[in-house]
N, C-alpha and C positions, 0 to 999 in steps of 0.2 A: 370461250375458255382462254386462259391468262396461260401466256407462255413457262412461265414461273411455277404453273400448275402442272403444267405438263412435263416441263423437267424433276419435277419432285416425284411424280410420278415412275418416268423414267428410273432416276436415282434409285429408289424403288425395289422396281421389277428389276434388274440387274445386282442390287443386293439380294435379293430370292434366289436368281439364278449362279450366287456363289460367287457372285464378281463386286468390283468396282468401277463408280462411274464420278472419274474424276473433274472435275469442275476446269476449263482450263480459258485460258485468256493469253494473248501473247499480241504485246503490243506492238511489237517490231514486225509484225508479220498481221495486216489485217484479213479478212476472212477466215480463218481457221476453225474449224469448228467446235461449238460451246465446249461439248464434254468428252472424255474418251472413254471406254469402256472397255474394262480390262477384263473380261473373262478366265472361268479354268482355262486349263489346256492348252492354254497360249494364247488364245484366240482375242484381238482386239480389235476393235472398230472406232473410228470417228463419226461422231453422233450429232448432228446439227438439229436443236430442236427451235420451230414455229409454230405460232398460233396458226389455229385455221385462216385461210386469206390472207396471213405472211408472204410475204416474198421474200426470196435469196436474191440478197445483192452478188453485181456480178462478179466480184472476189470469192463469195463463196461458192460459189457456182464454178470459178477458177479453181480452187482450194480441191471441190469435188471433183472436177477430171482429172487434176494432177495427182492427187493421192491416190485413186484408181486406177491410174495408169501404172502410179506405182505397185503395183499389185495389194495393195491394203484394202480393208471393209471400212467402206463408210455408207451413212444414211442419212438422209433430211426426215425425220418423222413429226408429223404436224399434229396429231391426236393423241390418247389416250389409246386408242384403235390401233394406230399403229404401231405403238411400244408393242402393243401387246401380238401384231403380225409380226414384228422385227424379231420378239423372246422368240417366238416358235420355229426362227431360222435353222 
């Protein structure tokens, strides 16, 4: 499955769930992740999507402990399976 599938996906499931899932890119700053997902409530998370057997390079992999430690949600989700473990948080 095509990475591009599974953020469409994504994209999605997040517009059902009432939110948006912004597309975000920031060149000055590599690793960051694809998209951000703006939920009700307040609630948003950085969303890093890969193909099955993708890897995180190690910026993002940096990107993911540093923004956790900021206290914010983030996730690497690799499937269609996992958008749909992530919704159910």
């Amino acid at each position: 499955m095509l990475e591009k599938t599974i953020e469409k996906y994504f994209a999605q499931t997040v517009k059902k769930m009432g939110g948006v899932a912004y597309k975000f890119s920031s060149p000055a700053h590599r690793g960051v992740s694809d998209r951000i997902a703006v939920l009700p409530n307040g609630v948003v998370w950085f969303v890093e999507i890969k193909r099955p057997g993708g890897k995180m390079t190690p910026l993002q992999e940096k990107f993911a402990t540093d923004i956790q430690a900021l206290g914010h949600r983030y996730a690497c989700l690799w499937s269609k399976e996992d958008v749909d473990a992530w919704a159910l948080r």
